[in-house]
Every structure is written in structure tokens, then in C-alpha cells.
N, C-alpha and C positions, 0 to 999 in steps of 0.2 A: 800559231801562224799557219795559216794554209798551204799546203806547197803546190809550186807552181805546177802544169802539167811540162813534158818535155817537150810537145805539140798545142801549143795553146787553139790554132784552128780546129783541130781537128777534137779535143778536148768540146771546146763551143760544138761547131756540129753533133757529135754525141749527147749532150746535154740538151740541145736544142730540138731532137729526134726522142729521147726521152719524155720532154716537157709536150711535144703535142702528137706522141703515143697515148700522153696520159690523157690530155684534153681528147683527143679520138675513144679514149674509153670514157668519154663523159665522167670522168674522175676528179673528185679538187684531193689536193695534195694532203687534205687529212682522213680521205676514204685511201685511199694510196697506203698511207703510212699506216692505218689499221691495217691493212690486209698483211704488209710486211712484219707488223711488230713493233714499228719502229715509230718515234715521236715526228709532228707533224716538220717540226721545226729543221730535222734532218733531211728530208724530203727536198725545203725549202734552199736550205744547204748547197745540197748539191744541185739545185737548177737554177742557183742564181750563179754559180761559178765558186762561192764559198768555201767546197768542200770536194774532193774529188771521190768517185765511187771506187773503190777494189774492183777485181772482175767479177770476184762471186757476191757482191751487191750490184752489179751490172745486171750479171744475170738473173738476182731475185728479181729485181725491180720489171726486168723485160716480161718475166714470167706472172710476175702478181698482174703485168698489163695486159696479158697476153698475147703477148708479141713471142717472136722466134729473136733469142736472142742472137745469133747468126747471121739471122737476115737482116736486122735488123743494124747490126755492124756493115753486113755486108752495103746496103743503101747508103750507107753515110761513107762509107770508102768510095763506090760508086759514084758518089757526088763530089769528089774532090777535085773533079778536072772539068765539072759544068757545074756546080747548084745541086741542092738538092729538090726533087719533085714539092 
């Protein structure tokens, strides 16, 4: 059973910043999951809401995209009081 996150909004924004970092790397989710190691189906996982990530699969993921993992928090914090970009 998946556990819930304790911020379900903010869980989605994260996930959602994720999914079109990846789409922004011209990525589908099983060039993704080779770069990580990891099967495609995990990927799939965690961007449907299925599956939540650790922070240090946060952080692979942002870095196999090349994103700042940081900044990339930081955007999605930023957007909780308007949207994000």
C-alpha cells in the first residue's frame, strides 16, 4: 500500500515539476530510468502519485535531469501562494 504523503498538495507540485523537468529534458520516462538504474515502471511510479520518492531519489532524479535539485524545491515552494510558472 502506498503511503500517503503528509502534504498531499505539495507532494502533486513536486511530482508535477519533476514530470515536466523530464519532458523539458526531451526525456520519456525509460531514458530517465536507464540513466538512474532504475526500471522504467518506477519512474512511472512515482509520477503518477503511486509511489513517493526518498529525498536521495529526489535528488538522483533532479540530477540524472539536470536540474538543481535546490532550485528546483525551491520553485515549487515558491509557487504555493500563486501557481507555479
Amino acid at each position: 500500500m502506498p503511503v500517503s504523503p503528509a502534504l498531499p498538495e505539495l507532494h502533486a507540485r513536486i511530482v508535477a515539476a519533476l514530470t515536466e523537468a523530464r519532458h523539458d529534458a526531451k526525456l520519456r520516462q525509460v531514458d530517465l530510468a536507464k540513466r538512474l538504474g532504475w526500471q522504467q515502471a518506477y519512474v512511472s511510479r512515482y509520477e503518477t502519485g503511486e509511489r513517493m520518492l526518498a529525498v536521495d531519489e529526489y535528488v538522483a532524479v533532479t540530477r540524472a535531469l539536470g536540474v538543481d535539485p535546490v532550485g528546483l524545491l525551491a520553485q515549487v515552494l515558491d509557487g504555493e501562494d500563486g501557481g507555479m510558472d
